[in-house]
C-alpha positions as CSV (number, residue, x, y, z in Angstrom):
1,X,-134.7,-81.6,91.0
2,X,-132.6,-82.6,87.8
3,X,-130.8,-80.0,85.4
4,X,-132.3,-79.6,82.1
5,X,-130.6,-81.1,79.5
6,X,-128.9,-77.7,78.0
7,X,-127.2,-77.3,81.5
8,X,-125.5,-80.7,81.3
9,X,-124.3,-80.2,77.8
10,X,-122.9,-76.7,78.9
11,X,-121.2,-78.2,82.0
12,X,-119.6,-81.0,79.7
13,X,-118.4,-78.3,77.6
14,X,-116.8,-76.6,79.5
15,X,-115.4,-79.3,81.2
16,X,-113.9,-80.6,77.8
17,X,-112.6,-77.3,77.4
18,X,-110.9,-77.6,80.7
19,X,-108.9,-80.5,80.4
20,X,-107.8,-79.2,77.1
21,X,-106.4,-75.8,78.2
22,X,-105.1,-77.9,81.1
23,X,-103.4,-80.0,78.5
24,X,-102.1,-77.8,76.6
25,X,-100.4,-75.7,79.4
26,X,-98.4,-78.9,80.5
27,X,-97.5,-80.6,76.6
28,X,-94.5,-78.6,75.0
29,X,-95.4,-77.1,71.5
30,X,-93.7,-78.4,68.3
31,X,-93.4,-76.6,64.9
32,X,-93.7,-77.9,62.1
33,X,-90.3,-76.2,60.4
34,X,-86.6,-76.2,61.4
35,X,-84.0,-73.5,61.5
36,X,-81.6,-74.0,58.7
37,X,-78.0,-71.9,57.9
38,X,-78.5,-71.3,54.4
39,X,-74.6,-71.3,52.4
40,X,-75.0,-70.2,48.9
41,X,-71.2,-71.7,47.3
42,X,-69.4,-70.8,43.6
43,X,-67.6,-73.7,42.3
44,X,-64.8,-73.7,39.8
45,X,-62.4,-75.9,38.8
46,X,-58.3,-75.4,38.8
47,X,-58.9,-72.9,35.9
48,X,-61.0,-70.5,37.7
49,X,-63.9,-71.9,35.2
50,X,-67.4,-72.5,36.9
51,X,-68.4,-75.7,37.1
52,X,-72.5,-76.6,36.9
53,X,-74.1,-80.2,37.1
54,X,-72.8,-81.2,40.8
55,X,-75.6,-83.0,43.1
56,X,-75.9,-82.6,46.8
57,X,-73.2,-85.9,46.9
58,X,-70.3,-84.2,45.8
59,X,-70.5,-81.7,49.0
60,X,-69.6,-82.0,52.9
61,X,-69.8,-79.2,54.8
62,X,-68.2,-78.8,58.3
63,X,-69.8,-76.5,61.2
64,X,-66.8,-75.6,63.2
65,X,-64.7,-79.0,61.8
66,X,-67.8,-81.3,62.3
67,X,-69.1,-82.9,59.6
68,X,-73.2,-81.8,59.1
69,X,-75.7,-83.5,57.3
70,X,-76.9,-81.5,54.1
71,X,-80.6,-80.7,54.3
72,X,-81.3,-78.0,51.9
73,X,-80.0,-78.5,48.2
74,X,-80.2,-76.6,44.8
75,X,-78.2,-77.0,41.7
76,X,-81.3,-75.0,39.5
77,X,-80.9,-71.3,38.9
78,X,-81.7,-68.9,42.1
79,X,-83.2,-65.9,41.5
80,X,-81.0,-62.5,43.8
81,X,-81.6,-59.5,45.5
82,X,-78.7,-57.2,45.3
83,X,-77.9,-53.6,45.7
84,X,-75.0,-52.2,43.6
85,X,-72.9,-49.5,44.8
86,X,-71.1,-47.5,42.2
87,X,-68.2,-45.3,43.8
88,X,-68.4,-41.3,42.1
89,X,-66.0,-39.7,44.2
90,X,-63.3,-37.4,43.1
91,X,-61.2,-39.5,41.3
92,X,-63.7,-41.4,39.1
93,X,-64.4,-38.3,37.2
94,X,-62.7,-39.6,34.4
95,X,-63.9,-43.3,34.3
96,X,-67.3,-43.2,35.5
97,X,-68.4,-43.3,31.8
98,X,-66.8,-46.3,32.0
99,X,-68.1,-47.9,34.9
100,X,-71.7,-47.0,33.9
101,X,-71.8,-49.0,30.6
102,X,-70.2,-51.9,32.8
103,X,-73.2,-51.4,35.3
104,X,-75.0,-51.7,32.4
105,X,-74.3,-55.2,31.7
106,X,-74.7,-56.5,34.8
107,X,-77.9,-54.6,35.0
108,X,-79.9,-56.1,31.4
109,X,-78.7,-59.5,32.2
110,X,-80.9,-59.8,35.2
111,X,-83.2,-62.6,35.4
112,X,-87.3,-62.1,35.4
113,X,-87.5,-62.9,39.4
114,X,-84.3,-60.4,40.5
115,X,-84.3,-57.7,41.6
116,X,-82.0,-54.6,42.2
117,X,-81.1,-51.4,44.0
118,X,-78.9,-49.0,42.5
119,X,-76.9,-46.5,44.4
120,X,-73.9,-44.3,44.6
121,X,-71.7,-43.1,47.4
122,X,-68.8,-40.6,47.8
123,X,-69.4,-37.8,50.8
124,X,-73.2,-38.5,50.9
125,X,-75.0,-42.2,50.1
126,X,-77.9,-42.1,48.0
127,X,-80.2,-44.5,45.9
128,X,-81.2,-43.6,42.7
129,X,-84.1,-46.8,42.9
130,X,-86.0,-48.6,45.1
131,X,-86.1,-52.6,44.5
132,X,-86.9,-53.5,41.2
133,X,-86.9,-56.4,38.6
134,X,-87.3,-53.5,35.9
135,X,-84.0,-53.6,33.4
136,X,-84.9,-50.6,31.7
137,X,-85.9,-48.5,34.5
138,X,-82.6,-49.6,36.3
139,X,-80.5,-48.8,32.9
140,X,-82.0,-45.0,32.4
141,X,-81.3,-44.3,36.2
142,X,-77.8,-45.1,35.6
143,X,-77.7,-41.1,34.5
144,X,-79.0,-40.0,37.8
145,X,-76.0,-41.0,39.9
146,X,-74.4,-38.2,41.8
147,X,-70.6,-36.5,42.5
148,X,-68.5,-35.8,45.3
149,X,-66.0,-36.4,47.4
150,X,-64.7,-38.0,49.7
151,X,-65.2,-42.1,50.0
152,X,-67.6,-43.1,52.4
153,X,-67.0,-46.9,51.1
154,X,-67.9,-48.5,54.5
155,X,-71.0,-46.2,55.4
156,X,-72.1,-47.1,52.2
157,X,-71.6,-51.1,52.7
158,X,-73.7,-50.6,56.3
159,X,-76.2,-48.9,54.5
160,X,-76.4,-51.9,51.8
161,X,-77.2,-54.2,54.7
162,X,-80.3,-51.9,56.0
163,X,-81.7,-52.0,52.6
164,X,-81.3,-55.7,52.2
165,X,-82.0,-56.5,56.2
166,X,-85.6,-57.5,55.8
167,X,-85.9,-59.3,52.6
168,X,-85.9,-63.4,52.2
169,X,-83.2,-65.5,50.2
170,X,-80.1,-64.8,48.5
171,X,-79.0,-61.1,49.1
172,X,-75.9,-59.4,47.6
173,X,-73.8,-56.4,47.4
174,X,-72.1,-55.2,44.6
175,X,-69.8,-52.5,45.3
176,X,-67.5,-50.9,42.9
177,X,-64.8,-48.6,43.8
178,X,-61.4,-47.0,42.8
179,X,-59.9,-45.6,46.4
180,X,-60.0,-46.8,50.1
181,X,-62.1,-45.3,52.6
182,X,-62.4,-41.7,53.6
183,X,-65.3,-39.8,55.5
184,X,-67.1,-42.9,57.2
185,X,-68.8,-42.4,60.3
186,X,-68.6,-46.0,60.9
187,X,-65.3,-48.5,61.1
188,X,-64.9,-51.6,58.9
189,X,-64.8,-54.0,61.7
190,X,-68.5,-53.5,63.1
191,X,-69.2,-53.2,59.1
192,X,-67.7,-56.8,58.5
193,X,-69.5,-57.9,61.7
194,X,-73.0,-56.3,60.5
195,X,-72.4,-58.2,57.0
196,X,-71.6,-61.3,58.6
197,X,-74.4,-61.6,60.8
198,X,-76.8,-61.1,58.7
199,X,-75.7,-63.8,56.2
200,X,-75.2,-61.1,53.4
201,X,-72.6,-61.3,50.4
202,X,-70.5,-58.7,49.3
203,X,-68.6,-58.7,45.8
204,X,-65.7,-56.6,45.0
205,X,-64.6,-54.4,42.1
206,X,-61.5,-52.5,42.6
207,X,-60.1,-50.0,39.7
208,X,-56.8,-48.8,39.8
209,X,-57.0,-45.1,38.6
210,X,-54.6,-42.0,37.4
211,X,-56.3,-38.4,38.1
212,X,-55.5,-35.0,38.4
213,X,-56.1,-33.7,42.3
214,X,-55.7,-30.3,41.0
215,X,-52.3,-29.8,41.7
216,X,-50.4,-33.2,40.6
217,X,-51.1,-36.6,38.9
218,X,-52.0,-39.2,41.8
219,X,-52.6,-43.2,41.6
220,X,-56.2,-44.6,43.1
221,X,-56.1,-47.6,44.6
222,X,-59.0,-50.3,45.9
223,X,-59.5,-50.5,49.6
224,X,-57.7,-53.8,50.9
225,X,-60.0,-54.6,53.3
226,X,-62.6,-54.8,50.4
227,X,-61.3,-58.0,49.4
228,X,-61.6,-59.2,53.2
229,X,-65.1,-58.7,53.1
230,X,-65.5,-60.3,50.0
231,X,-63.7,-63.3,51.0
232,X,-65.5,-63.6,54.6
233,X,-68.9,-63.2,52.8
234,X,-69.0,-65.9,50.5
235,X,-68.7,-63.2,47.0
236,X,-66.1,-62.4,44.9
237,X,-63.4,-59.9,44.5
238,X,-61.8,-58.2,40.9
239,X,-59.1,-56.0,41.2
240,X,-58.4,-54.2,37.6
241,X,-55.6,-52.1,36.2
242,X,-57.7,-51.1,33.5
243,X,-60.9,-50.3,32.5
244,X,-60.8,-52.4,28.8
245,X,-62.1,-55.4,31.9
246,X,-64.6,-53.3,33.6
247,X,-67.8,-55.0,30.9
248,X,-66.0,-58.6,31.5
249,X,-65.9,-58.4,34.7
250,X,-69.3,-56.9,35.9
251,X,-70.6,-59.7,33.5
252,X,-68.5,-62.6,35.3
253,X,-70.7,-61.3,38.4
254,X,-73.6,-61.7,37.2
255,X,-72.8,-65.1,36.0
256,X,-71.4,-66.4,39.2
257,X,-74.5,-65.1,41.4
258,X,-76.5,-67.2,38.9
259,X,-74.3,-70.0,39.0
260,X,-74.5,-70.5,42.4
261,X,-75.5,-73.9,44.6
262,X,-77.5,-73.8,47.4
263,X,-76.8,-76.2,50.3
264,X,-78.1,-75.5,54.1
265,X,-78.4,-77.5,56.9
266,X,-79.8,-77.5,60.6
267,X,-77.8,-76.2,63.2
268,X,-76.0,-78.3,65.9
269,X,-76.6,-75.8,68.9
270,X,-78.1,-72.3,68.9
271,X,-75.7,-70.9,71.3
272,X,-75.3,-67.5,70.4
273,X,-71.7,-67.9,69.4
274,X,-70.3,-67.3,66.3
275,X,-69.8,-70.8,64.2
276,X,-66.8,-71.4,60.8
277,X,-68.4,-73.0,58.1
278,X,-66.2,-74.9,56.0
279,X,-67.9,-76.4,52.4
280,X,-65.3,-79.5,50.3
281,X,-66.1,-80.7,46.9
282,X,-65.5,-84.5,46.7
283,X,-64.3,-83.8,42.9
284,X,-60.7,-83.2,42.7
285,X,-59.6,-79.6,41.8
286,X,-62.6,-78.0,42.3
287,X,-63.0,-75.2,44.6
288,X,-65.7,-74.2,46.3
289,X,-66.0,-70.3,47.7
290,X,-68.6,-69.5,50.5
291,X,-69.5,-67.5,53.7
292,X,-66.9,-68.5,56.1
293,X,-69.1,-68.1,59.4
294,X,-72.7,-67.6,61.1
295,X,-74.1,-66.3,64.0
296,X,-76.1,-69.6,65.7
297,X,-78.9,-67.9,67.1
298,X,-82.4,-67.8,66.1
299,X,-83.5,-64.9,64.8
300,X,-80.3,-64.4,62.9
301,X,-81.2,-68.1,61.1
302,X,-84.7,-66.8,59.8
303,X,-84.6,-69.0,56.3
304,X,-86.6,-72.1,57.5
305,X,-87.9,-75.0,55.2
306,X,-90.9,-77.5,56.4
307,X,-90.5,-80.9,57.5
């Protein structure tokens, strides 16, 4: 006796579906992006000016001395996510006026698309606000910072990097300080490590201060290994004697994290090691400043751009 037509269509179905399971157990899958380091560079020219208008010709970049092919490029305006870290211990007593109206600079000439976290740290780390694009809600929170002592400079640095660890594209830390550290839980080197990893850069402003401890006159001055971090990270570092450059120099941040190209190519190997990255402008004279490594594995590469 024959099957009824119905049968044979559900045996050829399922037969279909067969080979296709069977076929896609043995075929390899492909996506449809690639892994790509992303390098966000300042360039400026033998005056310390920054220099705009370069196209993705004017760049090589080296992964560990070998030349790579540029696959990602941006000379247009990138909008940032930073956190800025204001230092209120002790010693800033008499210059935090100072520092806020600086802040403040930075703070209203932020861009429609950033956004910011503003926070304090001396024996305790807090933040006044959450992430926000909102100038004048940033601004009036300036008067909610808090007092204390001691410095808990690199605490507050990790604690940057957990606020900034799961957002996408260009993430900064803006740290401001007058001492070195005292009162961290944590060391710098697993700090620098943390930073490093996950592709995050750190800019540096360092006041040299005069204040009274309560029983003599004594000098504050930055944390050296401030301007390591700074340097290893891609960001910039300011060290000032006085606070007449505080407004100047918050502003020159703001103008060099908008300023910025953005080059990124695909990685050679994802082999878990740590890889230097090394970025020449063909022009002569001009400098260009950058994260110096990357961690080559995947998860730590999660910026991706489609084929």
């Amino acid at each position: 006796m024959g099957f009824p037509k119905y049968a044979i269509l559900a045996l050829a179905v399922a037969a279909g579906a067969a080979v296709t399971l069977a076929a896609a157990q043995q075929q390899p899958t492909f996506r449809s992006a690639v892994r790509t380091v992303p390098v966000y560079a300042t360039v400026t020219d033998p005056e310390g000016r920054l220099v705009p208008g370069l196209t993705k010709q004017d760049f090589e970049i080296f992964d560990n001395k070998r030349p790579q092919a540029l696959t990602l490029f941006s000379n247009e305006v990138q909008p940032i996510t930073a956190v800025v870290l204001l230092d209120t211990s002790g010693s800033m007593t008499n210059y935090i006026d100072f520092v806020k109206q600086a802040c403040e600079q930075f703070l209203v000439r932020m861009l429609p698309k950033d956004r910011v976290m503003l926070g304090d740290f001396n024996d305790k780390i807090q933040f006044v606000t959450p992430l926000i694009g909102d100038r004048d809600e940033l601004v009036a929170s300036l008067k909610n910072i808090d007092y204390g002592s001691p410095t808990r400079l690199y605490d507050a640095i990790d604690q940057g990097v957990t606020e900034l660890r799961d957002i996408q594209g260009r993430r900064v830390i803006v740290v401001f300080t007058d001492g070195e550290d005292e009162g961290s839980k944590l060391r710098f080197d697993p700090v620098l490590d943390r930073v490093l990893n996950e592709g995050i850069m750190v800019y540096g402003i360092g006041l040299h201060t005069r204040f009274f401890n309560g029983q003599r006159w004594m000098e504050g001055s930055p944390d050296r290994v401030l301007k390591k971090i700074a340097g290893q990270t891609g960001g910039g570092y300011f060290e000032l004697k006085k606070t007449d450059d505080l407004n100047s120099t918050f502003t020159r941040v703001e103008q060099e994290l908008h300023s910025q190209y953005v080059l990124g190519f695909t990685p050679p190997e994802l082999d878990g090691k740590t890889h230097l990255i090394d970025i020449t402008v063909k022009q002569g004279g001009m400098k260009a400043r950058a994260r110096k490594s990357y961690v080559a594995t995947p998860e730590r590469l999660t910026e991706k751009t489609d084929k």
